[in-house]
C-alpha positions as CSV (number, residue, x, y, z in Angstrom):
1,X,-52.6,8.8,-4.9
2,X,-51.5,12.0,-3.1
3,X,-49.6,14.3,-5.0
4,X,-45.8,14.3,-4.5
5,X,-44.0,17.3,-3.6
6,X,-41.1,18.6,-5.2
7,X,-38.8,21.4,-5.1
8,X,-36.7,22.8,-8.1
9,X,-33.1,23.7,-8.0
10,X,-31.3,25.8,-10.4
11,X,-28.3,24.7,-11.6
12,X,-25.5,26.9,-12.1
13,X,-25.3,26.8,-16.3
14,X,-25.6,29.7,-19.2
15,X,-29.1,28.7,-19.2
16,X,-30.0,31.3,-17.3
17,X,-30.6,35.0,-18.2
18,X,-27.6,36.6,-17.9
19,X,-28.9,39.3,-15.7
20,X,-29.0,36.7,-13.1
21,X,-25.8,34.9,-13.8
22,X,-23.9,36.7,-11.3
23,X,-26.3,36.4,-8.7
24,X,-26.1,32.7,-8.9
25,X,-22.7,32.5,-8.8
26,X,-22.8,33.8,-5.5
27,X,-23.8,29.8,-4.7
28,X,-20.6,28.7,-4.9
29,X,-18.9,31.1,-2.8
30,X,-21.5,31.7,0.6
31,X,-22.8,27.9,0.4
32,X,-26.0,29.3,-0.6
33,X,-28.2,27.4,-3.2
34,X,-31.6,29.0,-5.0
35,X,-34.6,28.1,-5.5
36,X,-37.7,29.6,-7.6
37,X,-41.0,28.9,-8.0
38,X,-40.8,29.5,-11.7
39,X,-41.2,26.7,-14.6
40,X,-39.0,25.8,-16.8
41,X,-38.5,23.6,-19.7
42,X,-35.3,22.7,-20.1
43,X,-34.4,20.1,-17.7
44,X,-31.0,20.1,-18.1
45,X,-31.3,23.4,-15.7
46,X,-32.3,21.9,-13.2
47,X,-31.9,19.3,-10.3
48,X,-35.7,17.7,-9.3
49,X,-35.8,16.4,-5.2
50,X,-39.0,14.8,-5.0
51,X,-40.5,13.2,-1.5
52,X,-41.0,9.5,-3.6
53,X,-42.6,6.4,-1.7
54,X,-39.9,4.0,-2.6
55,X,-37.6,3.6,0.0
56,X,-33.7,6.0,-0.9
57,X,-30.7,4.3,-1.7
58,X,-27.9,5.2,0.7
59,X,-24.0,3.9,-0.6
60,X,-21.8,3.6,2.4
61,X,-18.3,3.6,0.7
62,X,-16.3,3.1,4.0
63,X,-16.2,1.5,7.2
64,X,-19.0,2.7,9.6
65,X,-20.5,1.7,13.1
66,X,-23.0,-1.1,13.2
67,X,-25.4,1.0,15.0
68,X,-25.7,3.4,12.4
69,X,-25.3,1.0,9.8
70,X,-28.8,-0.2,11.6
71,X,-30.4,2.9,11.8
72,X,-29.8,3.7,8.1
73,X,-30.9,0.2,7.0
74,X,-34.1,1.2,9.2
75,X,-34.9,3.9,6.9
76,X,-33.0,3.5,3.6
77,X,-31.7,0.2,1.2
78,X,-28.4,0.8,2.2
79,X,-25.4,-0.4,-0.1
80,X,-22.2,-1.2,1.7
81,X,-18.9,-1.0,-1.5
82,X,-15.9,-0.5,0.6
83,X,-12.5,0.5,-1.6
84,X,-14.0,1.4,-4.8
85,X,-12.3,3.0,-7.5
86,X,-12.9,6.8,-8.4
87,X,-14.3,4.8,-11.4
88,X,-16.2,2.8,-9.9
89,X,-17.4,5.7,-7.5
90,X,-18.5,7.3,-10.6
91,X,-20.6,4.1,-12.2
92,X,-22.5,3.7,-9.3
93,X,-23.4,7.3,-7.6
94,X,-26.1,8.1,-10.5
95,X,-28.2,5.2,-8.5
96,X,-28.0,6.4,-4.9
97,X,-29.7,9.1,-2.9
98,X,-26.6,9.7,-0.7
99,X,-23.4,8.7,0.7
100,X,-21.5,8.3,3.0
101,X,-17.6,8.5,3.1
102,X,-14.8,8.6,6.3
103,X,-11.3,10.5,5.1
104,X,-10.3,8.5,2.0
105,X,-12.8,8.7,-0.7
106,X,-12.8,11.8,-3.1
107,X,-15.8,12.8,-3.8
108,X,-15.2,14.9,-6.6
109,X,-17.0,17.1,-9.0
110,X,-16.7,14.2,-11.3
111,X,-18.8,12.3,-8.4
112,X,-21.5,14.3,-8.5
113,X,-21.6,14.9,-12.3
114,X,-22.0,11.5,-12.6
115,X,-24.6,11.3,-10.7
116,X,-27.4,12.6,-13.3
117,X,-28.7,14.8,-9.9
118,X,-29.9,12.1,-8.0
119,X,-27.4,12.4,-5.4
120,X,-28.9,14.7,-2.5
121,X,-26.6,14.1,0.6
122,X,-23.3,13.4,1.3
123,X,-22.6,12.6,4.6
124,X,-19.0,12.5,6.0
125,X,-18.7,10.9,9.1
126,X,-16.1,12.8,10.6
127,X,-14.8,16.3,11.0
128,X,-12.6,17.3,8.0
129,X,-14.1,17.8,4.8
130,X,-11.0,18.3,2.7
131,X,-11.8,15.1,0.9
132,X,-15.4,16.5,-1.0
133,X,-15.8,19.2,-3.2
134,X,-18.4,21.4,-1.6
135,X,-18.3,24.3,-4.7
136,X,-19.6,20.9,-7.0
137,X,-22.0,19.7,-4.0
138,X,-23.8,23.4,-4.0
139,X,-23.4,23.7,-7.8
140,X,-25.4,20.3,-8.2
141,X,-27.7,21.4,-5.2
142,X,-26.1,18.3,-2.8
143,X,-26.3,18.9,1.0
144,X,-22.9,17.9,3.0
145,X,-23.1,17.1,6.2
146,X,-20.6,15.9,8.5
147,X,-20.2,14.5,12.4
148,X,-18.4,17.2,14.3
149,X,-19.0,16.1,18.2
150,X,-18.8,12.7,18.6
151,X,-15.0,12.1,18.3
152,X,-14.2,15.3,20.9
153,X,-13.5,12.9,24.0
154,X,-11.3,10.0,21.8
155,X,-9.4,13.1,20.5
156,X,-9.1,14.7,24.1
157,X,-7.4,11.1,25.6
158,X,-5.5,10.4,23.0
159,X,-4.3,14.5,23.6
160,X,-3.6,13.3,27.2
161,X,-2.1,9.9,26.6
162,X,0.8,11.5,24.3
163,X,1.4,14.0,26.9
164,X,2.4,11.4,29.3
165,X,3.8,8.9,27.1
166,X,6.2,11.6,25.7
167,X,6.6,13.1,29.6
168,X,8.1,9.4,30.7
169,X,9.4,8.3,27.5
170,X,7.1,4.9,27.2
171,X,7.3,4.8,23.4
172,X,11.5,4.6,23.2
173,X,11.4,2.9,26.3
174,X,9.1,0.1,25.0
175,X,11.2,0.2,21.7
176,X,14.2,-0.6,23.5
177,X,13.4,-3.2,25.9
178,X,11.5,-5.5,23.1
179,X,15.3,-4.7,21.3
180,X,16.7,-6.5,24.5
181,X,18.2,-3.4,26.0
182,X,17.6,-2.8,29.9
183,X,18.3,1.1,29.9
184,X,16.6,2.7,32.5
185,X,19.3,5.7,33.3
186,X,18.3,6.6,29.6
187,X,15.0,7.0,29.5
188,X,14.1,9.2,32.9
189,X,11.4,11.2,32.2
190,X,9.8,14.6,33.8
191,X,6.8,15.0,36.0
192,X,3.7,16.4,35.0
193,X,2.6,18.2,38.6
194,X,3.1,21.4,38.5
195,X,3.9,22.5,35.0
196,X,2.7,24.8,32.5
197,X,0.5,23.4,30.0
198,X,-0.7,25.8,27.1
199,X,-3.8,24.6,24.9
200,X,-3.3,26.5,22.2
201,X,-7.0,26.7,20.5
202,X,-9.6,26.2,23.3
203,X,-12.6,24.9,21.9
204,X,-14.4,21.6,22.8
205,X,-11.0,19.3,22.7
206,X,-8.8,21.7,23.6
207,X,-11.5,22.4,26.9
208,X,-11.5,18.7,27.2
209,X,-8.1,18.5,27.2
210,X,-7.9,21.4,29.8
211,X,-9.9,19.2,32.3
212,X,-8.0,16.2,32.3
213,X,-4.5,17.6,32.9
214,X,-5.9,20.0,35.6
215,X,-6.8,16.6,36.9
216,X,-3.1,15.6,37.2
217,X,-1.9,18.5,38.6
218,X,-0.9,20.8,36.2
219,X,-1.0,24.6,36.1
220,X,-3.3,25.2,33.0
221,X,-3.6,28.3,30.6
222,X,-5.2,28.2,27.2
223,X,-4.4,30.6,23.9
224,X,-6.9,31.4,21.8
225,X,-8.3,35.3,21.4
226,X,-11.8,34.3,19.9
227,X,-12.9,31.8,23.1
228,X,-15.3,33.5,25.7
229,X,-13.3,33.9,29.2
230,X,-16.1,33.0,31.2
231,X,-16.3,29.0,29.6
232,X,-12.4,28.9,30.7
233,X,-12.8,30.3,33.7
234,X,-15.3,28.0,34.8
235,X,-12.9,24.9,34.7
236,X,-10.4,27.3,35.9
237,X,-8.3,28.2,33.4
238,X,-7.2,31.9,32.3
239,X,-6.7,33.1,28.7
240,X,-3.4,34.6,27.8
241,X,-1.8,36.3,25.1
242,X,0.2,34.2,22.2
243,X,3.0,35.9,23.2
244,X,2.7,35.2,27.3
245,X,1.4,31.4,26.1
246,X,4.7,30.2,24.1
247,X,7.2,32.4,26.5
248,X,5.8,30.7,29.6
249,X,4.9,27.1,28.8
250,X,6.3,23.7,29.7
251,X,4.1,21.4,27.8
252,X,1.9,22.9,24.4
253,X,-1.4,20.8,23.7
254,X,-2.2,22.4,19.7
255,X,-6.0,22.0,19.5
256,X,-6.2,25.1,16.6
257,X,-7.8,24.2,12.9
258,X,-5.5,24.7,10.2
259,X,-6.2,27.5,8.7
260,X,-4.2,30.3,6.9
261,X,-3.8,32.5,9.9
262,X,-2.8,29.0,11.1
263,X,-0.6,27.2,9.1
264,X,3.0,27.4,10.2
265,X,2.0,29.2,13.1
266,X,4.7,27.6,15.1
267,X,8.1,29.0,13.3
268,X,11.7,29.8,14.0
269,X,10.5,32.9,14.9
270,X,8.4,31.5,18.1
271,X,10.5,28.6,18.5
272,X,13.1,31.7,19.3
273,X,11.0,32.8,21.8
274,X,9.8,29.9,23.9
275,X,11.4,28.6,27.2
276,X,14.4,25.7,26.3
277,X,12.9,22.2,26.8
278,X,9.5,23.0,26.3
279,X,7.5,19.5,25.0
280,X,4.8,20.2,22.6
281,X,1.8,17.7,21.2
282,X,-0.2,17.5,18.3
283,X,-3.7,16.4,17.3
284,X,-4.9,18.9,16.0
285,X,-3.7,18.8,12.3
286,X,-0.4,19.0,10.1
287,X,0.8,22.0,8.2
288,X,-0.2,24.1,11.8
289,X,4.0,23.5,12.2
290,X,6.8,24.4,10.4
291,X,8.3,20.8,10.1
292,X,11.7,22.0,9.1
293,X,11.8,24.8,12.0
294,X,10.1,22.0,14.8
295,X,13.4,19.8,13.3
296,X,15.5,22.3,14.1
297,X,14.3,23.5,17.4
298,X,15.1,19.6,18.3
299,X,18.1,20.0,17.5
300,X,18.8,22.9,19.1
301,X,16.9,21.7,22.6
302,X,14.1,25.0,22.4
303,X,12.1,21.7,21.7
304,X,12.7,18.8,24.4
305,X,10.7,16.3,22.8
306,X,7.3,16.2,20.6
307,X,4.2,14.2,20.3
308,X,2.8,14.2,16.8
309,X,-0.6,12.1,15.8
310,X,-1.2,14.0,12.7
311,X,1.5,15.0,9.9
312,X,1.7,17.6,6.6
313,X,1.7,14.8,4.7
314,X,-0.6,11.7,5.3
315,X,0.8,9.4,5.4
316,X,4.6,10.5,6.1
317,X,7.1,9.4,3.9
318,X,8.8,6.1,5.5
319,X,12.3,8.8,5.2
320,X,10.2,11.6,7.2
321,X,12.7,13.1,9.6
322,X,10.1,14.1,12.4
323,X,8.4,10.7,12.5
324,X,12.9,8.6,12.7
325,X,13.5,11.6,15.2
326,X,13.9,9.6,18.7
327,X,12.8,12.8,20.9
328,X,9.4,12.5,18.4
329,X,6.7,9.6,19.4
330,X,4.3,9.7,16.7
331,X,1.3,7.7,15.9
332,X,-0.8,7.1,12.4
333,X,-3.6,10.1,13.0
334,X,-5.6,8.3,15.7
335,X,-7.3,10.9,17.9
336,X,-10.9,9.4,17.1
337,X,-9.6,5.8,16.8
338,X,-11.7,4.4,19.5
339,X,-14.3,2.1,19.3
340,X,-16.7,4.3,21.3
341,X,-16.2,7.1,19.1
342,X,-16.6,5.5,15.9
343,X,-19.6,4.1,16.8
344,X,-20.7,7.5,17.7
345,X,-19.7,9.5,14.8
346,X,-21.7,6.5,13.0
347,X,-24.4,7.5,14.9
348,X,-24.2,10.7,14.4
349,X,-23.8,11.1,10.8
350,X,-26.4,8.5,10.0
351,X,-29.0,10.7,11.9
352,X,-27.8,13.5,9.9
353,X,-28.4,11.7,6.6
354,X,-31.7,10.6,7.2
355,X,-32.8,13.7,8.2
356,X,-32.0,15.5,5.1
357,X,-33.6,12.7,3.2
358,X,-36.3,13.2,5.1
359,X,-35.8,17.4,4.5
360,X,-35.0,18.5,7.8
361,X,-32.4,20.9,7.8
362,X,-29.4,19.5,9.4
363,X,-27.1,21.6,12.2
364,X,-24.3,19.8,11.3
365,X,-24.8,21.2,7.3
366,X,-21.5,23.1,6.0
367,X,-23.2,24.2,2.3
368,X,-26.8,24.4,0.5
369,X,-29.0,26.5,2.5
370,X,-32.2,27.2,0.6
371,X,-33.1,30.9,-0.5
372,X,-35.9,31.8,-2.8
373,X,-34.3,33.0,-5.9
374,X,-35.7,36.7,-5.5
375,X,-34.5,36.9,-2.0
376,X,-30.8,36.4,-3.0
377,X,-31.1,38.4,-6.2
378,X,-32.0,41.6,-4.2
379,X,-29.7,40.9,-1.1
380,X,-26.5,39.6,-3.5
381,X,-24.5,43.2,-2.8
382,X,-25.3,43.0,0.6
383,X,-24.5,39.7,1.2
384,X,-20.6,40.5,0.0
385,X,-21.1,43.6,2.1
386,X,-22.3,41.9,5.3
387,X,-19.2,39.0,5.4
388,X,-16.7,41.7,4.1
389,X,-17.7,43.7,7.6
390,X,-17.4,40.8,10.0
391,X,-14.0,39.5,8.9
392,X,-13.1,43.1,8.9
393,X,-14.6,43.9,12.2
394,X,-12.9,40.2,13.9
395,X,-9.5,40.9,12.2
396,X,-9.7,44.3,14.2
397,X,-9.2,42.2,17.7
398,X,-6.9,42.0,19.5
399,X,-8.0,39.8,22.6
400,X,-9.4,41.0,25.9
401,X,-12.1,38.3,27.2
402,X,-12.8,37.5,23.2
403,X,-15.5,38.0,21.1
404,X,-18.5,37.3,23.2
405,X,-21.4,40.1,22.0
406,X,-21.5,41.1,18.7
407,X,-24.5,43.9,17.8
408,X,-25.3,43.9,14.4
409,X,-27.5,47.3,13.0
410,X,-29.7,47.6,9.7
411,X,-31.1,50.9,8.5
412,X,-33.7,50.6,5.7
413,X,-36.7,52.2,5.0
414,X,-38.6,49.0,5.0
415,X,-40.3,47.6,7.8
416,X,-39.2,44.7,9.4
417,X,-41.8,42.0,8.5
418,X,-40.2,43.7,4.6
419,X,-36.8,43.1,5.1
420,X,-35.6,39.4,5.5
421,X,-32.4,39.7,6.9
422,X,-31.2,36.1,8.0
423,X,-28.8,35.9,5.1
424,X,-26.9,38.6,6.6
425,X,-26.7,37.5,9.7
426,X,-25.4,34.4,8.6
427,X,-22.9,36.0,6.1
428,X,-21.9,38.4,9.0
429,X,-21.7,35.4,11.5
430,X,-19.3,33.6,8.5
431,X,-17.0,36.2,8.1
432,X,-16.6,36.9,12.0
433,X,-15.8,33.1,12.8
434,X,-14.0,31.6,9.3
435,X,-10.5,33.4,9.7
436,X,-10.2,31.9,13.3
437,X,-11.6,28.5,12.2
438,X,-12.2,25.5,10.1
439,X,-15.9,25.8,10.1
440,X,-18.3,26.2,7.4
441,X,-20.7,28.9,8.0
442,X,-24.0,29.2,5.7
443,X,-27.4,30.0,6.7
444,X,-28.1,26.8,8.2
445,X,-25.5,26.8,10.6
446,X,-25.1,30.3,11.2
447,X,-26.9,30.2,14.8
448,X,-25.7,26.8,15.7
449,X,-21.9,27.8,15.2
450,X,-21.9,30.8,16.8
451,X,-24.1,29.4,20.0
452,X,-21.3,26.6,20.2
453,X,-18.4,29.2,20.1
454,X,-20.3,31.4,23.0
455,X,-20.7,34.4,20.2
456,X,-23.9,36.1,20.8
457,X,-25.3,38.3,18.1
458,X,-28.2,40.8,18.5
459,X,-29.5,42.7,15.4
460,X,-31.2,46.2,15.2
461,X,-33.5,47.6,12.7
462,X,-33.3,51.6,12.2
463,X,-36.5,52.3,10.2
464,X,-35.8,55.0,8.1
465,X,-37.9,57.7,5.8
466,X,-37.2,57.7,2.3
467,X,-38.0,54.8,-0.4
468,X,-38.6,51.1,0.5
469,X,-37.1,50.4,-3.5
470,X,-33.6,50.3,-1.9
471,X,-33.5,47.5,0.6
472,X,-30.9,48.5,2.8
473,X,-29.1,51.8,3.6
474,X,-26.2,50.8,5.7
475,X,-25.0,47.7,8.1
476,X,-23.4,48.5,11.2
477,X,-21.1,45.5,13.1
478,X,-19.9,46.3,16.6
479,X,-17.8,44.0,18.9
480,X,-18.0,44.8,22.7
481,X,-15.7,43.7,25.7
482,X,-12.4,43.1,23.0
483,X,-9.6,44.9,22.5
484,X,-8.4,46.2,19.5
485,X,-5.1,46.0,17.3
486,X,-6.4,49.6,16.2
487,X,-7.9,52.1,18.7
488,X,-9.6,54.5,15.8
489,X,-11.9,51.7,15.2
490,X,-13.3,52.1,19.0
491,X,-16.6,54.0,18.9
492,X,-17.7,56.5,21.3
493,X,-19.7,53.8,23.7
494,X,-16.5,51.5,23.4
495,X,-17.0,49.2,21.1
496,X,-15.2,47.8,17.9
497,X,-17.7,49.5,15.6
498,X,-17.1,49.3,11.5
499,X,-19.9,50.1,9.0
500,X,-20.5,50.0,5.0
501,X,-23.1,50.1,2.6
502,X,-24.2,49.5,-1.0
503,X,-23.1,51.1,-3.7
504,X,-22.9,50.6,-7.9
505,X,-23.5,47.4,-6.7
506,X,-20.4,47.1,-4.8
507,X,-19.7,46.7,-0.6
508,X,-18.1,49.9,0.5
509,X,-16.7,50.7,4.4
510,X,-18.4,54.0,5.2
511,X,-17.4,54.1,9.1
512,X,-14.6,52.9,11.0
513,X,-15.2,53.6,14.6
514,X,-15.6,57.6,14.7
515,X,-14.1,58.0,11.6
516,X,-15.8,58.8,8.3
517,X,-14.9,57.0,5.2
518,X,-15.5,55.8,1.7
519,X,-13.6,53.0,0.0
520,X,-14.6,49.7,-1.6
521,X,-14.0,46.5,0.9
522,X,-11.8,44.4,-1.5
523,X,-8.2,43.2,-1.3
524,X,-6.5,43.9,1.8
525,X,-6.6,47.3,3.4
526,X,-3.8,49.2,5.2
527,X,-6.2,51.6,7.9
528,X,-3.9,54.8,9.5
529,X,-4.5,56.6,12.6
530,X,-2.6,60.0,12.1
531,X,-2.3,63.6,12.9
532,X,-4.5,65.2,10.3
533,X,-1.4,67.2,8.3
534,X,-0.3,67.8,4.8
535,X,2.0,65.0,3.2
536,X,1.0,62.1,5.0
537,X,-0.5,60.8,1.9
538,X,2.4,60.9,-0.4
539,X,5.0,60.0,2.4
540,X,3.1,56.3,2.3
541,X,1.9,56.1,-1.2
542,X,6.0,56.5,-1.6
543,X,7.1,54.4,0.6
544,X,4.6,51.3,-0.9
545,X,5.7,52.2,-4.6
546,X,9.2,51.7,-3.7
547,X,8.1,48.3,-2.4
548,X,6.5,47.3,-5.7
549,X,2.9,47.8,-3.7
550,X,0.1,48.8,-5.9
551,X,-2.6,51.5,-4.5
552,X,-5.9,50.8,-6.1
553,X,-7.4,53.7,-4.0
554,X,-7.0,56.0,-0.7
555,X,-9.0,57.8,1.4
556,X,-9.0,59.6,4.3
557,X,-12.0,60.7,7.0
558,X,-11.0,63.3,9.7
559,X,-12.9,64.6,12.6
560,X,-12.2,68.5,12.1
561,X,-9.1,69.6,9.8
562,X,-5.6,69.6,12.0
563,X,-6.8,67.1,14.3
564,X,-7.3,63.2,14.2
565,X,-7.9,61.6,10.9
566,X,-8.1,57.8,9.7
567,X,-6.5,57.2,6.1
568,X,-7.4,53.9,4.0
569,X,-5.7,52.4,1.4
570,X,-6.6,49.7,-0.6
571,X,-3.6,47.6,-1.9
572,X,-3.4,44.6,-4.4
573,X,-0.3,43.0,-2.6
574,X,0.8,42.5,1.0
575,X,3.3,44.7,2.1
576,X,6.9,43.5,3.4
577,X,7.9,44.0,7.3
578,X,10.3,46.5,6.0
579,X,7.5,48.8,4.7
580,X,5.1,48.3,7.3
581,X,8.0,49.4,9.4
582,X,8.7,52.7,7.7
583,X,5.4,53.3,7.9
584,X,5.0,53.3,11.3
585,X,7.9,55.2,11.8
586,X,6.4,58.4,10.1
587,X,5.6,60.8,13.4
588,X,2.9,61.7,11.9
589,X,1.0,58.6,12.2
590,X,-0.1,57.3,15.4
591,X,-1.1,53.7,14.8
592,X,-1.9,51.6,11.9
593,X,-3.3,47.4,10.9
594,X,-3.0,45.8,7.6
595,X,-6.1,43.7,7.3
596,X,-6.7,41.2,4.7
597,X,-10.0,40.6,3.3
């Protein structure tokens, strides 16, 4: 008999040596399991995958497809427990190799604890992944995996079908006839040719979207600062601002993920500024409106009607005031609800699932990538360093044609076939896209998410003299072709350019486009173009300790004493308006961004 192949994977306990506890931990946080080649005897430490003959065990705990219910049962005994209990959930993971859930099961730490380590995939056919615990799926070395493209279309229709049923009224209309009303002076509705649609977030719905109601006539424009101009131009759309977006639109189309730059993104405050009688849908996802402020704007007629498929809360209260609102026509969350796109998602996450089993590594992963331990040990600092620098570098844009070419630069002393650096591009690709997105980014999908989004990153080794003990000296992230919220971070040939290094084990900005500096990347950061001149320091540091602001550290890089000069301070709480306003107001200071990392 051939010898069976397995691989060992630590888990995250105090039986390791506390020199590499840290290290580990990093698991949790990047996505990033370990594994090692060395041998250990306690068994409690570790999760065993091994490449057995007998057929898997795959537990399908809700509704799925038929046709990839088939081609599971074509690989896998597949056991089909619809509406267990958490309990019950619990009893019977510790005999299954995977499973599979839609939106309603938890799967828990408590899930995978229970299941003695046997559990190796979780597969969630869907989009979301709110519903499983991904820190306990790394910890207990479980890949998730979930079925991002096969409900875009159902999602895009169902878009399209509440902008017109809202447009012409069908749901009140329908309401009141089957009530035995006949009121057709009540229910006249608007046309669709010729309007202003916004698709706020324009990625594959919201392009999908964009098609169809070019298709009946409307003018089209599409919000969203991190999508490459050239996809929307092709299907002959233009980009706008946020502010030029809401000011200008008839109908909004929300396609954004919910997020915290996200959530509530549509306030009183931009309510206030959009045109009265604007129509706005959702299928996106609840929480990116301010329910009390969309109620009000009703009221108030900013808001002429709204189309809502998915809700804060799910599902609404029966009292909810949005969903008994007659200018609202809601539905129960139904964007994928077709049977072409359930069969599909089926589909696509039973292929997923089986090849994991199989140890393929899935594009659809979101945790778990596989890093020799000694890799991860040496890169951990630079790891932190290399995601700190692309949600610094991303939260620097402003817009322009979005973030398109991203160049990425690594000086060590090592030679390249001695310097593995796919972790940091994948930590640097994570923090470039994650602000602006619900997607998971981890070394397996790194590439795959940031084709998708149209990013293209390029990386540059700068071999330099000295000794190969250190393995990096510095990382340099530049975006090209954007604009920036802060013009001292433009470099010299243009580009958004920020750069850090290592040091006492801890990620430090170095370089903020021709501007020298030295602070560590943590908490947020308040960066300050000004005229290089005595008291600019204490003028801020008083004006954020009379907001109850605490400085944790400050410093400034200049290009030549009385000229330009870039101050950074490090702050443990966000500032108010008030003080970022009084800031700005010192003549001293030219520009300045608060940035939180």
């Amino acid at each position: 008999m051939a010898a069976t192949p397995f691989m060992l994977t630590p888990s995250l306990n105090k039986a390791f040596p506390s020199s590499l506890s840290w290290r580990l931990s990093l698991s949790s946080t990047f996505g990033v399991a370990v594994t090692t080649r060395r041998r250990f005897t306690n068994t409690n430490s570790f999760i065993v995958v091994a490449a057995m003959n007998a057929k898997p065990t795959i537990l399908v705990a809700e509704k799925l497809g038929e046709s990839g219910l088939e081609l599971l049962k074509s690989f896998a005994n597949v056991d089909c427990s619809y509406n267990m209990s958490p309990e019950e959930l619990c009893t019977k993971i510790s005999l299954c190799d995977a499973l599979i859930v839609r939106s309603g099961t938890k799967v828990t730490r408590e899930v995978f604890q229970s299941s003695g380590g046997r559990l190796k995939v979780v597969g969630r056919a869907g989009v979301g992944i709110d519903n499983v615990d991904l820190s306990a799926a790394t910890e207990h070395g479980c890949l998730v995996v979930n079925a991002p493209t096969a409900n875009t279309i159902a999602a895009a229709e169902h878009g399209i079908a509440l902008l017109t049923a809202m447009a012409r009224n069908i749901a009140q209309a329908n309401a009141s006839i089957k009530a035995g009303k006949w009121e057709r002076s009540k229910y006249v509705g608007v046309s669709l040719v010729g309007k202003t649609l916004v698709v706020m977030g324009f990625g594959k719905v919201g392009s999908e979207v964009a098609r169809r109601a070019k298709g009946l006539g409307m003018h089209v424009i599409a919000y969203d600062p991190y999508a490459p101009a050239d996809r929307a131009r092709a299907i002959g759309v233009e980009l706008v601002t946020f502010d030029e977006a809401i000011s200008t639109a008839d109908f909004i189309s929300l396609h954004m993920p919910l997020t915290p730059a996200t959530s509530k993104i549509l306030n009183d405050a931009v309510f206030s500024k959009m045109k009265k009688g604007v129509r706005l849908v959702n299928v996106a996802r609840g929480g990116i409106i301010d329910d009390e402020a969309l109620l009000r704007a009703l009221d108030s007629g900013i808001v002429a009607q709204a189309a809502l498929d998915v809700f804060t809360e799910e599902p609404p209260p029966k009292d909810n005031t949005l969903v008994i609102n007659e200018k609202v026509t809601a539905t129960p969350h139904l964007g994928a609800s077709t049977i072409e796109a359930q069969e599909g998602v089926a589909i696509e996450i039973a292929e997923a699932v089986v090849g994991a089993l199989k140890g393929e590594l899935a594009a659809t992963a979101v945790n778990a990538p596989m890093v020799p331990a000694e890799v991860l040990s040496e890169l951990a600092p630079f790891v932190v360093l290399a995601e700190k620098l692309g949600r610094l570098a991303v939260q620097l844009v402003a817009g322009g044609s979005g973030v398109q070419s991203v160049k990425v630069t690594y000086a060590s002393a090592r030679g390249p076939d001695d310097l593995d650096t796919r972790l940091l591009r994948a930590m640097i690709t994570k923090g470039l896209i994650e602000p602006i997105s619900s997607v998971f980014v981890n070394l397996v999908n790194a590439d795959f998410t940031a084709k998708q989004r149209g990013l293209r990153i390029t990386d540059e080794r700068i071999v330099l003299d000295g000794s190969p003990d250190n393995p990096l000296e510095f990382i340099q992230v530049q975006i090209a072709n954007v604009e920036s919220k802060f013009a001292g971070s433009i470099s010299e040939s243009g580009e958004i350019k920020v750069e850090g290094r290592v040091k006492d084990g801890l990620p430090h900005l170095t370089k903020v486009g021709l501007f020298g500096v030295d602070v560590s990347i943590e908490g947020s950061l308040i960066l300050c173009k000004q005229v290089d001149q005595p008291g600019i320091i204490g003028k801020v540091g008083s004006i954020l300790g009379e907001a109850n602001v605490n400085v944790n550290f400050m410093s400034v890089g200049r290009i030549a004493p009385r000229k330009q000069a870039v101050m950074t301070i490090g702050v443990d709480e966000e500032p108010d308006m008030e003080a970022l306003k009084r800031i700005g107001e010192i003549s001293a200071i030219e520009e300045f961004v608060f940035l939180k990392l």
